[in-house]
ROZAMI-118448 format. One line per 3 residues: number of its first residue (from 1); for each residue x, z, y of N, C-alpha, C, CB. Coordinates in Angstrom, 1 decimal. Atoms other than C-alpha are relative to their C-alpha. Glycine has a CB too. Layout:
NUM	X:Z:Y:X:Z:Y:X:Z:Y:X:Z:Y ~ ...
END
This chain:
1	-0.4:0.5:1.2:61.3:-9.6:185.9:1.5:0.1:-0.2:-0.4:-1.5:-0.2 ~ -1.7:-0.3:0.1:65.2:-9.3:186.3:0.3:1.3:-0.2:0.7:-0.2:1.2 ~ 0.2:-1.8:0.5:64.6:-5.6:186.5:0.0:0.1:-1.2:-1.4:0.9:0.5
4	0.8:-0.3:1.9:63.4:-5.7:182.9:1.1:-0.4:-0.7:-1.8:-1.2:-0.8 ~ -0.9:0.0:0.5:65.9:-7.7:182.2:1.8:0.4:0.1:-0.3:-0.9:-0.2 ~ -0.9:-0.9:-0.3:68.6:-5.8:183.7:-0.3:1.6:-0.4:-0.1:-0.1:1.5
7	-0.1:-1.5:0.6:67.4:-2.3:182.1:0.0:-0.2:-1.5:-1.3:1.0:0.5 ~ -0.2:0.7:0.9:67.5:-4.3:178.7:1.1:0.4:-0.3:-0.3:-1.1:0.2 ~ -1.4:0.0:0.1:70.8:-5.1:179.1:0.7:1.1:-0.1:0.5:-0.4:0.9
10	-0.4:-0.9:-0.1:72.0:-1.9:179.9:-0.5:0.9:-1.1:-0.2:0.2:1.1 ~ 0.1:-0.5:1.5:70.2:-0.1:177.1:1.0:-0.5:-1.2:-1.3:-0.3:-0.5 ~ -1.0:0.7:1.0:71.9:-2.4:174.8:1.5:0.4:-0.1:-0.1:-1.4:0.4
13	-1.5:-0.1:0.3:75.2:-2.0:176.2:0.2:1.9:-0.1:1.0:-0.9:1.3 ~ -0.3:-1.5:0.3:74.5:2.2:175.9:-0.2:0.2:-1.6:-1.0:1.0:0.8 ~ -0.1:-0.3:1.4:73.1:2.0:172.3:1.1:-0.4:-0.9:-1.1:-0.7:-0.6
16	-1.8:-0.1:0.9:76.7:0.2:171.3:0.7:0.4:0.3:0.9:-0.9:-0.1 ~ -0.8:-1.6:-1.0:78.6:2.6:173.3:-0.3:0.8:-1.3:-1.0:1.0:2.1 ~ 0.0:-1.9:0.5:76.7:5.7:171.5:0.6:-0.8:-1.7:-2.3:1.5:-0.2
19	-0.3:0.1:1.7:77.1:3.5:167.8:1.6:0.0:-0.1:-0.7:-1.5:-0.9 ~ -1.5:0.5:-0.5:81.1:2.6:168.8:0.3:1.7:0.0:0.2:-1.1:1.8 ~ -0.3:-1.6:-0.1:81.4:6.2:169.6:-0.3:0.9:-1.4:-1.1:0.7:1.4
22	0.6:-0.8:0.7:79.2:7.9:166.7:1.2:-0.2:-1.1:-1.6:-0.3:-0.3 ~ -1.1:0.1:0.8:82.1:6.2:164.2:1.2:-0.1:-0.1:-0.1:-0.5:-0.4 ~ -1.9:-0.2:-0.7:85.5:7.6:165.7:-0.4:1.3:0.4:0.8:-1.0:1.5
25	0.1:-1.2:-0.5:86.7:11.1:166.6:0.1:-0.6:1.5:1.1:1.2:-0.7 ~ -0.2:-0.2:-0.7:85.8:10.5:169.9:0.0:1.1:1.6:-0.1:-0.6:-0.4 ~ -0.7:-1.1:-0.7:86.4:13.5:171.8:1.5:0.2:-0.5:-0.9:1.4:-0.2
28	-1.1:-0.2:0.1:89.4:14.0:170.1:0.8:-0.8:0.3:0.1:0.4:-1.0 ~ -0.6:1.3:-0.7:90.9:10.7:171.1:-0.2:0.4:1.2:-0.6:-1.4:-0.3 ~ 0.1:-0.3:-1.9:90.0:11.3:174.8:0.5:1.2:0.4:-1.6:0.0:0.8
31	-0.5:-0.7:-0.1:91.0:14.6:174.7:1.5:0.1:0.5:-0.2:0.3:-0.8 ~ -1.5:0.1:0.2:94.4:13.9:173.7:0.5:-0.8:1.3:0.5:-0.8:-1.5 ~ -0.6:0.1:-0.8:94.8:11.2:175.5:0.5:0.0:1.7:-0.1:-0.4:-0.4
34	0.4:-0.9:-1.8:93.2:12.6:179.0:1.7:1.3:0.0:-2.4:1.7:-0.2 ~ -1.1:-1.4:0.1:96.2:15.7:178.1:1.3:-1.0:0.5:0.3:0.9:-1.9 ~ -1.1:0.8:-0.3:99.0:12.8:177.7:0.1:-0.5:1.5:0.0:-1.0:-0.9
37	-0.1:0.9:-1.5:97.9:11.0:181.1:0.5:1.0:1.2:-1.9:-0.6:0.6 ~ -0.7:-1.3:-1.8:98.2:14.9:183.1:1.2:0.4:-0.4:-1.1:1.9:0.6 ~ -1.2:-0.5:-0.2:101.2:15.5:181.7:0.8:-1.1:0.8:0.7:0.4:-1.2
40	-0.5:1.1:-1.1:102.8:12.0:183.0:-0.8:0.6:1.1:-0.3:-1.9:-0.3 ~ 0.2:0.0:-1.3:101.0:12.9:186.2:0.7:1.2:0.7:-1.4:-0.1:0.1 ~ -0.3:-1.0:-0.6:102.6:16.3:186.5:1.6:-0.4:-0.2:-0.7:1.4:-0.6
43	-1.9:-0.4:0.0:106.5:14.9:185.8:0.0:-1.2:1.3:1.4:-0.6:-2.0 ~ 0.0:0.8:-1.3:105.3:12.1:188.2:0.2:0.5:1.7:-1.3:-0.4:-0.1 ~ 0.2:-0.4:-1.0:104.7:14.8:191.0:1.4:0.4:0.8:-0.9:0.8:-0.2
46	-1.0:-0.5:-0.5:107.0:15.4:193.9:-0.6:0.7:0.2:0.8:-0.4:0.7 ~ -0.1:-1.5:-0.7:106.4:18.8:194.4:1.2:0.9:-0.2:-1.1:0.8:-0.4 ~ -1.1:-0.8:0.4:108.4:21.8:194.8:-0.2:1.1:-0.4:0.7:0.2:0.8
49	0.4:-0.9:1.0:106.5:23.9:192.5:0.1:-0.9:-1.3:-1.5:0.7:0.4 ~ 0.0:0.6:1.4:107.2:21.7:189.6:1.3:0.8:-0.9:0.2:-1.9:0.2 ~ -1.1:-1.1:0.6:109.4:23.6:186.9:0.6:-0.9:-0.5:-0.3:1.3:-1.1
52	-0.8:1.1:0.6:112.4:21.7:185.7:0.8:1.0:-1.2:1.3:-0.8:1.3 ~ -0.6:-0.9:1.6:112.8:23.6:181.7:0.3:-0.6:-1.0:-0.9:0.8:-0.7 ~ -0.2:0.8:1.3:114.3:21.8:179.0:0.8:-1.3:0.6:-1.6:-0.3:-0.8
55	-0.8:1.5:-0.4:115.7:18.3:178.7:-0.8:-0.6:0.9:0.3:-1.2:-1.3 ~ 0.5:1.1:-1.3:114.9:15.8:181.6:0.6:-1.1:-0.7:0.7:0.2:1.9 ~ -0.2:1.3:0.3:114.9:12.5:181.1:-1.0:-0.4:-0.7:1.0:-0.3:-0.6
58	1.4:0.6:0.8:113.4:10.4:178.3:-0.8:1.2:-1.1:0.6:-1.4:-1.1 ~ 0.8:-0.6:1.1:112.1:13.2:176.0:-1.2:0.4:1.1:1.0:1.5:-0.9 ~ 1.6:-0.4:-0.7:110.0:14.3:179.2:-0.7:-0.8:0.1:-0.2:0.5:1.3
61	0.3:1.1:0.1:108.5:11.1:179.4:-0.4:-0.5:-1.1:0.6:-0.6:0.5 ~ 0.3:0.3:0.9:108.5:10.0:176.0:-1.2:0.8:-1.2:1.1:-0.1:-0.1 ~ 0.9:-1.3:0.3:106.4:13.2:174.5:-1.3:-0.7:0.8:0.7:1.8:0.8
64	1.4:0.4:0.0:103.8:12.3:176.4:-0.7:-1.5:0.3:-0.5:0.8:1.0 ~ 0.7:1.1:0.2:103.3:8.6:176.4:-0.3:-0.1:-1.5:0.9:-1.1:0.5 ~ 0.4:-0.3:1.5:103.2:9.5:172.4:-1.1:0.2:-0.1:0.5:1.0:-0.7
67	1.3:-0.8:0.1:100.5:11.6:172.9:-1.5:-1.1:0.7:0.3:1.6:1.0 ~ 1.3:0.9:-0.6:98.4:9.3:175.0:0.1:-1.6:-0.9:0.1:-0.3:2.1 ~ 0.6:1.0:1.2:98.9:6.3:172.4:-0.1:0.6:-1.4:0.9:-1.4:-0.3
70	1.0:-0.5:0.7:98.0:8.7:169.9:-1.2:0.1:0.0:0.2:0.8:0.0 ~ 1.7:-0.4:-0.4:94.4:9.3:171.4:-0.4:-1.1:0.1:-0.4:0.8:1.4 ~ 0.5:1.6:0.3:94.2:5.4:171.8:0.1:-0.7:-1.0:0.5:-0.9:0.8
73	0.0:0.2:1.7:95.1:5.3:168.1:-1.2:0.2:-0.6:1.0:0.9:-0.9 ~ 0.7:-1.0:0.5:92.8:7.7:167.4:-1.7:-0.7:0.5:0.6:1.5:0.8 ~ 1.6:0.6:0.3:89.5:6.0:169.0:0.5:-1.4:-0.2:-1.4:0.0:1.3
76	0.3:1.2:0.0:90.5:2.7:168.6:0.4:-0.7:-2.2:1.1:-0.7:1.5 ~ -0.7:-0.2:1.0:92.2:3.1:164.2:-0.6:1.5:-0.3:1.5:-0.3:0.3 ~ 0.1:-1.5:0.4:90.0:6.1:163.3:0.0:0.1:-1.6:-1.6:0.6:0.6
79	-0.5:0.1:0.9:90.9:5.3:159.7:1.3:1.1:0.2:0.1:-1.4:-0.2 ~ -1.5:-0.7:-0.2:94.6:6.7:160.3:-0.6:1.3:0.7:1.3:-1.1:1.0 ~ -0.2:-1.4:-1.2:93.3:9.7:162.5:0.6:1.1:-0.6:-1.6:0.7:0.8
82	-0.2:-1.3:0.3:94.6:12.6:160.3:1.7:-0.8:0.4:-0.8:0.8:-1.9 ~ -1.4:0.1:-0.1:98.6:11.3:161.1:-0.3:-0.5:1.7:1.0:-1.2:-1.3 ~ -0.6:-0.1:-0.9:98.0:10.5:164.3:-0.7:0.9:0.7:0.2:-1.1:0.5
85	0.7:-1.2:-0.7:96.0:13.9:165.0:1.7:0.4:-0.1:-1.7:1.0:-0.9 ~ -0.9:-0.4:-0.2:99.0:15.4:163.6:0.8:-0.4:0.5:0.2:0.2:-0.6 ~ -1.0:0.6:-1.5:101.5:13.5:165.8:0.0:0.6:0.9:-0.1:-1.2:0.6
88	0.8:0.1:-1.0:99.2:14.3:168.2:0.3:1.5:0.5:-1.4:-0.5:-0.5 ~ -0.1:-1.0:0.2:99.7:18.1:167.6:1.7:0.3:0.7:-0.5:0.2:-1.5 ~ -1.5:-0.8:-0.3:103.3:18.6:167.4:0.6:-0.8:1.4:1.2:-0.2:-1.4
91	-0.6:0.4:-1.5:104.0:16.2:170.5:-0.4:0.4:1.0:0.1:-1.1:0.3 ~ 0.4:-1.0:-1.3:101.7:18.5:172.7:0.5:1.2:-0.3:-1.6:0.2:0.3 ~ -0.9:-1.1:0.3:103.5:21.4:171.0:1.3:-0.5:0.8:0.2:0.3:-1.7
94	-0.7:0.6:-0.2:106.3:19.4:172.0:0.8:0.0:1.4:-0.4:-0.7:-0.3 ~ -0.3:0.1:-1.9:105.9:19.0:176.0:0.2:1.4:0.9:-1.5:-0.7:0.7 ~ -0.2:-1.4:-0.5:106.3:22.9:176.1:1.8:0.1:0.6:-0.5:1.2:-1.5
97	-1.3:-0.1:-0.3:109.7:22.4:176.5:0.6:-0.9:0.9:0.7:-0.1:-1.1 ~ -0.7:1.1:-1.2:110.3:19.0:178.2:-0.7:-0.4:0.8:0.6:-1.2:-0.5 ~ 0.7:1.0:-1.0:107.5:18.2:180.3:-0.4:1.3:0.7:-1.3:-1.1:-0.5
100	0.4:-0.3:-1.0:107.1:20.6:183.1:-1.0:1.7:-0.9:-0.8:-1.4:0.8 ~ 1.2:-1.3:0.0:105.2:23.9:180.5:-0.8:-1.0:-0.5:-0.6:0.9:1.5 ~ 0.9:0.6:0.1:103.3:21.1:179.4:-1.4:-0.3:0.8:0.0:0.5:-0.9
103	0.9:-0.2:-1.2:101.7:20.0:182.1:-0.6:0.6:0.8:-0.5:-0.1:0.0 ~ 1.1:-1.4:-0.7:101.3:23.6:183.6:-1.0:0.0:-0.8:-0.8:-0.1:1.6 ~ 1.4:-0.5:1.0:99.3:24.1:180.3:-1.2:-0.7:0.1:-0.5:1.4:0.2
106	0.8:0.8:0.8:96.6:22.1:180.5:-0.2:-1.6:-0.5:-0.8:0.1:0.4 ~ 0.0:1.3:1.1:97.8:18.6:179.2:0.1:0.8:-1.2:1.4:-1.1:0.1 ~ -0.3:-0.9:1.2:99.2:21.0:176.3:-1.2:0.4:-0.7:0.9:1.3:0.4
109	0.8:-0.3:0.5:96.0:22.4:175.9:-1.0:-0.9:-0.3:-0.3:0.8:0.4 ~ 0.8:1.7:0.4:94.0:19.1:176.2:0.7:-0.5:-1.3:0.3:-1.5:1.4 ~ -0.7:0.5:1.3:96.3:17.8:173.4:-0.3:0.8:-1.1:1.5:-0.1:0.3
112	0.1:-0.4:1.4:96.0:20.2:171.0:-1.4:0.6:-0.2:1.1:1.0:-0.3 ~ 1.9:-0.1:0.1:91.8:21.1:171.7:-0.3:-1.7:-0.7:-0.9:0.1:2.2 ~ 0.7:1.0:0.6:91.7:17.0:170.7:0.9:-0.5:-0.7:-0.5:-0.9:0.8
115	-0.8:0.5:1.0:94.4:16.6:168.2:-1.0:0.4:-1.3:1.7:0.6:0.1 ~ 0.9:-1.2:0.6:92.2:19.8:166.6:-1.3:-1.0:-0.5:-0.5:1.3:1.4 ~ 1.2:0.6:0.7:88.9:17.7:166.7:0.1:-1.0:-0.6:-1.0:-0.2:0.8
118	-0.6:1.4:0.9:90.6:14.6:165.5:0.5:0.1:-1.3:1.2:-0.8:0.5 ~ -0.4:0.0:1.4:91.5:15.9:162.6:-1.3:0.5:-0.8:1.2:0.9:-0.2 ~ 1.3:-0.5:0.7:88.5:18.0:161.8:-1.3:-1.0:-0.3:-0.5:1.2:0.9
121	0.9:0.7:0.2:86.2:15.2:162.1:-0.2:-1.0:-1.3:0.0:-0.6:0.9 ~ 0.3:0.7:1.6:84.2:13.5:159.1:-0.5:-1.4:0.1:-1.2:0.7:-0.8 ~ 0.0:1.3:-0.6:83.8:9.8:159.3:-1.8:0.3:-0.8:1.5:-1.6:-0.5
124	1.1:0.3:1.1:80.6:10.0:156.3:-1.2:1.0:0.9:0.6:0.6:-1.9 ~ 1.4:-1.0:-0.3:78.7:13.4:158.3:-0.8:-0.9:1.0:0.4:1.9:0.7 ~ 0.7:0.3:-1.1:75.8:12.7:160.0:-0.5:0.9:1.2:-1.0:-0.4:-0.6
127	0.0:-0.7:-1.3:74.9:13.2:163.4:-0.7:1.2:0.4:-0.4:-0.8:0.8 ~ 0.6:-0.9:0.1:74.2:16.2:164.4:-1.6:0.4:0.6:0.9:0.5:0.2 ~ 0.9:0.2:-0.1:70.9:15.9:165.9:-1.2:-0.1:-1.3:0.3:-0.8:0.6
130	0.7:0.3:1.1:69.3:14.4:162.8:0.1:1.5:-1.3:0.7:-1.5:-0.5 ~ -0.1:-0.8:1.0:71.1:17.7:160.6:-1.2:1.5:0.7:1.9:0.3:-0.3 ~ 0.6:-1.4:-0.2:69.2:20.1:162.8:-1.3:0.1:0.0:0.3:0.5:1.0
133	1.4:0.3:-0.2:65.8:18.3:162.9:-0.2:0.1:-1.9:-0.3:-1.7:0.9 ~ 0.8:-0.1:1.5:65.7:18.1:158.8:0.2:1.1:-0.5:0.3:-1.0:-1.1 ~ 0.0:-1.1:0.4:66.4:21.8:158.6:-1.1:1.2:0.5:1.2:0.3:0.3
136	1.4:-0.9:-0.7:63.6:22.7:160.8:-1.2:-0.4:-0.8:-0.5:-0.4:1.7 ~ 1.3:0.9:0.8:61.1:20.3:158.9:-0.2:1.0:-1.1:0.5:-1.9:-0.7
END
């Protein structure tokens, strides 16, 4: 009987997950801010293959804590998402210069693959599942 009501539970808390999810760009929010977290992780690194190009200091740092509360703008304020996609855009354009190449390229590219879907997304379309089943019907 706990079982039952332990797989209950758990449905429940996946069906508000997928509805919480279905109304926010979220890929483009996690995108971004997955990109922002590896660039802080790559000015974080002591290595001695890290490239030191551009300003140091707060612009390397600052660029990408932008970017990662952009992407937590972004699912959590998906109203606003077209200004903080674009933010979102030019501050991973941004980190090309002060953060390391932009994270050895793929924070840079994480950021601007989910600035991209954050902007393109429609809050009103429906899911896509349901558009492909009433085209077959």
């Amino acid at each position: 009987m706990s079982s039952d009501l332990h797989t209950d539970d758990s449905r429940s808390l996946k069906d508000g997950f997928r509805q919480w999810r279905a109304h926010r760009p979220f890929w483009g929010g996690l995108l971004l801010t997955l990109g922002g977290a590896e660039i802080l992780f790559t000015e974080k690194a002591s290595l001695k293959v890290v490239i030191h190009i551009g300003m140091q200091g707060l612009a390397g740092y600052l660029l990408p804590v932008v970017m990662l509360l952009c992407g937590l703008l972004i699912l959590f304020n998906p109203t606003q998402r077209l200004f903080y996609s674009l933010l979102g855009i030019l501050v991973s354009l941004g980190t090309w210069v002060t953060s390391n190449l932009g994270g050895f390229f793929v924070g840079l590219l994480l950021g601007a693959v989910g600035s991209c879907l954050a902007f393109g997304w429609l809050p009103d379309q429906e899911p896509r599942r349901r558009r492909l089943r009433r085209g077959h019907a």
